[in-house]
C-alpha positions as CSV (number, residue, x, y, z in Angstrom):
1,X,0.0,0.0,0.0
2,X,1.6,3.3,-0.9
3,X,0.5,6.9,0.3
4,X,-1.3,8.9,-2.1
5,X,1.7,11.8,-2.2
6,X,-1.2,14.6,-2.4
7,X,-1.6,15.9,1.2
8,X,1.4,14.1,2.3
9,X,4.1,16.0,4.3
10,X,7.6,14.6,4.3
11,X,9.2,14.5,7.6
12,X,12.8,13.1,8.5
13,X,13.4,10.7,11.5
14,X,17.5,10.1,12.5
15,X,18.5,11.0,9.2
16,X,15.8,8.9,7.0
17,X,12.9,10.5,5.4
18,X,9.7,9.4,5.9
19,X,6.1,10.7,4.4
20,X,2.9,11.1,6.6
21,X,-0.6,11.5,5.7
22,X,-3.9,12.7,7.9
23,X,-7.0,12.0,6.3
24,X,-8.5,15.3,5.3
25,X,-12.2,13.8,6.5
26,X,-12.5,11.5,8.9
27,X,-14.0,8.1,8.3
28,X,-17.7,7.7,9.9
29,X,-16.6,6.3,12.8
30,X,-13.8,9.0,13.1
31,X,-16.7,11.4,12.4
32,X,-18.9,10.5,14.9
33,X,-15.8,10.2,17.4
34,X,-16.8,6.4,18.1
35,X,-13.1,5.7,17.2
36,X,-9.8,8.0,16.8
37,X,-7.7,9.5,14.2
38,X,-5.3,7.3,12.2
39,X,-2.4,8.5,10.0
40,X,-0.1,6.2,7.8
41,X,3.7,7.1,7.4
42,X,6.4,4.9,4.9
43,X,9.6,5.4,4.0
44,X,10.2,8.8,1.4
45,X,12.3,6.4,-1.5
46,X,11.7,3.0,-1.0
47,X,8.0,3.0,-0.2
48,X,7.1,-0.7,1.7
49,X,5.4,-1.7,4.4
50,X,3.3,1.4,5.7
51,X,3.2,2.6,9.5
52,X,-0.5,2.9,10.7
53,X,-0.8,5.3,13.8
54,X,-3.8,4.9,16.0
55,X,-4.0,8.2,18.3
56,X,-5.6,8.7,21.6
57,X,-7.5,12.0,20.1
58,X,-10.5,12.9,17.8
59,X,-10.3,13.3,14.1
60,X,-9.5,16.8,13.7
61,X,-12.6,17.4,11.6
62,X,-14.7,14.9,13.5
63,X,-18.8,16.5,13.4
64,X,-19.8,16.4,16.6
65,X,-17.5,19.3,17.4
66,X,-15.2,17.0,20.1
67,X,-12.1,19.2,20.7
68,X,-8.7,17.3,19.2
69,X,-5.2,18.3,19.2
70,X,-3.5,18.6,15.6
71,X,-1.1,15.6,14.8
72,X,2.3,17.3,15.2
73,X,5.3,16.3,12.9
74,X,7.2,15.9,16.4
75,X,4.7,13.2,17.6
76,X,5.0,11.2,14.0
77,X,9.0,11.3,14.7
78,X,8.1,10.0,18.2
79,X,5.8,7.4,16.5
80,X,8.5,6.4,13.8
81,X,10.8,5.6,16.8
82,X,9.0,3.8,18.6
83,X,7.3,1.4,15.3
84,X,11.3,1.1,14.3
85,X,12.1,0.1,18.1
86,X,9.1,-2.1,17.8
87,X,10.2,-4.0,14.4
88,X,8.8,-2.1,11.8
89,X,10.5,-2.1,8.5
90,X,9.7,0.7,6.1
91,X,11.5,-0.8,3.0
92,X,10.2,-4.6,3.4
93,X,7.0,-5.4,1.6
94,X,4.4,-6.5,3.3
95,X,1.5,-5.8,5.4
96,X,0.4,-2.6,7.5
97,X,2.2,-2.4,10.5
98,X,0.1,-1.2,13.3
99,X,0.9,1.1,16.1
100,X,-2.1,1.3,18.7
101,X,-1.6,4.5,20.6
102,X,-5.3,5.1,21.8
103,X,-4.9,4.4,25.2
104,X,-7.1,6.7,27.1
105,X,-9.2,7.5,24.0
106,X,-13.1,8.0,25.1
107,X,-15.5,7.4,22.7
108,X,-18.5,9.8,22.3
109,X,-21.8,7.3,22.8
């Protein structure tokens, strides 16, 4: 699965480049805040096995108004390190590699 490079920003992590995308409108379920924003981040040249971040916060554009925090480049370099620490390899095909950060996420019921 590669990242559609529209709306991507490019972000480097120890001296490896990396691009990250947000989705611009949340999923239902993001909308409706029953589950949290997700981004995907893979390696800049050698696109492979993509990095799936699941936050603890909203969807920024979630529409029942729920206040979020942005996603911050310095928390996808956090998230990198800790996916690479973890055994994620961004050049290696294969499938999504998840990174389940939602602890403390409440969904709105």
């Amino acid at each position: 699965m590669t990242l559609v490079r529209k709306g991507s920003r490019r972000i480097v992590v120890d001296g490896t480049a990396y691009r990250w995308r947000l989705r611009g409108r949340p999923t239902y379920s993001q909308g409706l805040t029953w589950l949290p924003c997700t981004y995907a981040v893979e390696h800049a040249d050698t696109p492979g096995m993509t990095l799936v971040v699941t936050t603890d916060q909203p969807h920024p554009s979630n529409w029942i108004g729920r206040e979020a925090e942005p996603v911050l480049p310095s928390s996808v370099a956090a998230a990198v390190q800790l996916a690479l620490h973890r055994g994620w390899t961004p050049k290696a095909s294969g499938s999504a590699f998840h990174l389940d950060q939602s602890a403390g996420f409440t969904s709105f019921s």
